[in-house]
C-alpha positions in Angstrom: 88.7 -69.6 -40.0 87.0 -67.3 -37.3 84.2 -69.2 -35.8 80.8 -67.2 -36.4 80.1 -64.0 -34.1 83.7 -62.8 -34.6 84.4 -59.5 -35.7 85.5 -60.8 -39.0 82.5 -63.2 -39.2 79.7 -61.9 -38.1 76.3 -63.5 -37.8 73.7 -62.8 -40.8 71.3 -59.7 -40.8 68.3 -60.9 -42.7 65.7 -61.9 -40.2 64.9 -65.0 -42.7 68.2 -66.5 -41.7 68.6 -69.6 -40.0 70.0 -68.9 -36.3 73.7 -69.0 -36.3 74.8 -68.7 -39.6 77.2 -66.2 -40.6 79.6 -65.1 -43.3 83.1 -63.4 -43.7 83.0 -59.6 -43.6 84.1 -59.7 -47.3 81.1 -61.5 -48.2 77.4 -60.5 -47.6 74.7 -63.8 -47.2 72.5 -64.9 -50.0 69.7 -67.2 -49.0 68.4 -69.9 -50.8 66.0 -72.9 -50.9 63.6 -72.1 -48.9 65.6 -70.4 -46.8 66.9 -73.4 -45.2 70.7 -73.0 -47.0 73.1 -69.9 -46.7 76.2 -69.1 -49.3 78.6 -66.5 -48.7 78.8 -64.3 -51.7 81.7 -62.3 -52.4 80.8 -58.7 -52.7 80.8 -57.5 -55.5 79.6 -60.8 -57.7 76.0 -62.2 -57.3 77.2 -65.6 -57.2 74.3 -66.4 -59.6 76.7 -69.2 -61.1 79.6 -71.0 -58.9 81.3 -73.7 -59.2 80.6 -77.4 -57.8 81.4 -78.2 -54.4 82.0 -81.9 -52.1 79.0 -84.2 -52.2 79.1 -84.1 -48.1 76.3 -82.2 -46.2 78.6 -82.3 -42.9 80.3 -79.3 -44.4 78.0 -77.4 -44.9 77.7 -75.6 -41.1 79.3 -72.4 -40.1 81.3 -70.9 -40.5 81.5 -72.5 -43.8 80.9 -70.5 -47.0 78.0 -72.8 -47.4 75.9 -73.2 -44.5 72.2 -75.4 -44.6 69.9 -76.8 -41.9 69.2 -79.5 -44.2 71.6 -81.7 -43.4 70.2 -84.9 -45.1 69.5 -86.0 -48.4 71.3 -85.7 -51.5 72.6 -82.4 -52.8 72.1 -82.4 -56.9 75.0 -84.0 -58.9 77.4 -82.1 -61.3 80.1 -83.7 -62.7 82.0 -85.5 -60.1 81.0 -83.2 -57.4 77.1 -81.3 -56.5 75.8 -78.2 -56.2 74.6 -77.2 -52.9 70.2 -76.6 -52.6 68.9 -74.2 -54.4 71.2 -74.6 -57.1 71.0 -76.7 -60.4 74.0 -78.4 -62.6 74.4 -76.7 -66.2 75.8 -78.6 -69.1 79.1 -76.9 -68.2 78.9 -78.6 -65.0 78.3 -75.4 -63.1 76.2 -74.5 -60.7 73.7 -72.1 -61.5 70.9 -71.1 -59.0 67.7 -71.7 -59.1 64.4 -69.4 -60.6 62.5 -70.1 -58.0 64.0 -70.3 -54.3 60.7 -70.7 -52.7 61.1 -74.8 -53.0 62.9 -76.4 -50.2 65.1 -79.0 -50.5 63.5 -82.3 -51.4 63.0 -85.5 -49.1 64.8 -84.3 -46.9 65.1 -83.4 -43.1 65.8 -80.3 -41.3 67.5 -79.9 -38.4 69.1 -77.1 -36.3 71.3 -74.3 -38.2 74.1 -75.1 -35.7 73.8 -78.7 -35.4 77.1 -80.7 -36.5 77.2 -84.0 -38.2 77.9 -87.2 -36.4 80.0 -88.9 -39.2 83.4 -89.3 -39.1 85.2 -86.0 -40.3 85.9 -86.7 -44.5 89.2 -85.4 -46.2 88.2 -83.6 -49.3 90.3 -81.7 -51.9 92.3 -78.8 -50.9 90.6 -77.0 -53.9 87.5 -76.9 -51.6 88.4 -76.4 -48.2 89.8 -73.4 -46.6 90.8 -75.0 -43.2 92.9 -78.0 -42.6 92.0 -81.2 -40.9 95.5 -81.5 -38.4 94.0 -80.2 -35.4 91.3 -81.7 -33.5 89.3 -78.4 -32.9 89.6 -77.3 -36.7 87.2 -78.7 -39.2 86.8 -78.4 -42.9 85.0 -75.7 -44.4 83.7 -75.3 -47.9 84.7 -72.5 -50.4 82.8 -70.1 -52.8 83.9 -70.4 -56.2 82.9 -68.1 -58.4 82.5 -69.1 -62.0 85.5 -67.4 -63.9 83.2 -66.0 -66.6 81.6 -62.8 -65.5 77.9 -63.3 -63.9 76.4 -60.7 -66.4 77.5 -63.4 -69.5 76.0 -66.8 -69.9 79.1 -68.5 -70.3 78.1 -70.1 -73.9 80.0 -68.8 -76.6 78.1 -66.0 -79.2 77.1 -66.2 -82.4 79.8 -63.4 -83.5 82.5 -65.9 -81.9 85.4 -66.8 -83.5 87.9 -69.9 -82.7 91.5 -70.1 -83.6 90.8 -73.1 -86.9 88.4 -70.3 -88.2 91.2 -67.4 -87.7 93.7 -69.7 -89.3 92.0 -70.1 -92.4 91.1 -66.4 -92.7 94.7 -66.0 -92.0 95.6 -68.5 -94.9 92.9 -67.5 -97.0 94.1 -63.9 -97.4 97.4 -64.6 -97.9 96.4 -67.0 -100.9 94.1 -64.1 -102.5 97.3 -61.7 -102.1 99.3 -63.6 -103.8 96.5 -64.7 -106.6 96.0 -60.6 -107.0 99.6 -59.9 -107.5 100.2 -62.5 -110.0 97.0 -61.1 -111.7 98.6 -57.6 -111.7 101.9 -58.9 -112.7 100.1 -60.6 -115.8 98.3 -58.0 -116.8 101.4 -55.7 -116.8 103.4 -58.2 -118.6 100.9 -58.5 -121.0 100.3 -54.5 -122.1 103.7 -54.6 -122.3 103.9 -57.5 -124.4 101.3 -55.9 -126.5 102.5 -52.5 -126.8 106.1 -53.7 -127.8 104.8 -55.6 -131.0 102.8 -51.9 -131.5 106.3 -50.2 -131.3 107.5 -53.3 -133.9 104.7 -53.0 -136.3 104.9 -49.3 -136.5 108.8 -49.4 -137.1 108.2 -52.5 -139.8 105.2 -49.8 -141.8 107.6 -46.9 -141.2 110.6 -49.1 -143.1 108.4 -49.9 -145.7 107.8 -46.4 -146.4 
């Protein structure tokens, strides 16, 4: 990944942004919590829900798709992983962002926008990071992940919904009145003709009799 300033990465335009951050030139900068935290949105999508990301604040620097100058405390939980500030965990376990983005992040402690951690680098899944960990100048980097369902749906299932037991039994349930409907018809045809052929016989038996 280009290191921010690049031609492919350059720096945020919104004065409100931290020094230094930047995103990919396929992504615009949404600011958040205060605006202490920076997430790379893919244009196009609002990025109003994404999905969790590692539990480790040393990621989030540029030129990762997260970037924060709150490099301390603990992100919110979701799931196995967190959301990153100014984001909240749904009962999906996705991240969904925040009303109000005027509240920093809490207890903790800002530093610089281009500071870097002084832990050890951490190996995280490959779903989340863009960048390998083989060479000593690379670090990881954390990824935008856009919910799959689109940002103008809520993601719960409607009212008008219908799952694949309920389509089953309508399936079923129409077959078994077709079949109940054409033994009905069958019935009744066998039975007019059952009754006009003892007609025909009683008419035959008066008209012998005469």
């Amino acid at each position: 990944m280009d290191k921010c300033g690049a031609s492919s990465r350059p720096f945020c335009t919104d004065p409100s942004t931290p020094e230094g951050f930047c995103c990919s030139r396929d992504s615009y900068c949404i600011l958040a919590a205060a605006n202490t935290t920076v997430i790379c949105c893919p244009r196009g999508r609002d990025c109003h829900k994404i999905q969790t990301v590692p539990c480790m604040l040393d990621l989030m620097v540029p030129p990762s798709d997260f970037q924060t100058t709150v490099l301390q405390g603990q992100l919110p939980r979701c799931g196995n992983n967190c959301c990153p500030w100014g984001f909240h965990c749904d009962e999906n376990n996705i991240c969904v962002m925040d009303q109000d983005q005027s509240i920093p992040p809490p207890d903790a402690s800002v530093s610089s926008g281009t500071g870097t951690s002084e832990s050890p680098t951490p190996t995280h899944s490959s779903s989340f990071i863009t960048s390998g960990t083989s060479s000593a100048t690379s670090a990881p980097t954390v990824t935008v992940y856009i919910d799959p369902a689109p940002d103008n749906q809520t993601g719960e299932s409607s009212g008008t919904d219908i799952n694949t037991g309920q389509i089953i039994g309508l399936s079923v349930g129409s077959v078994v009145g077709i079949v109940l409907i054409t033994a009905l018809l069958y019935f009744i045809c066998r039975l007019r003709r059952s009754t006009k052929a003892d007609a025909d016989a009683d008419a035959d038996a008066d008209a012998g009799d005469h």
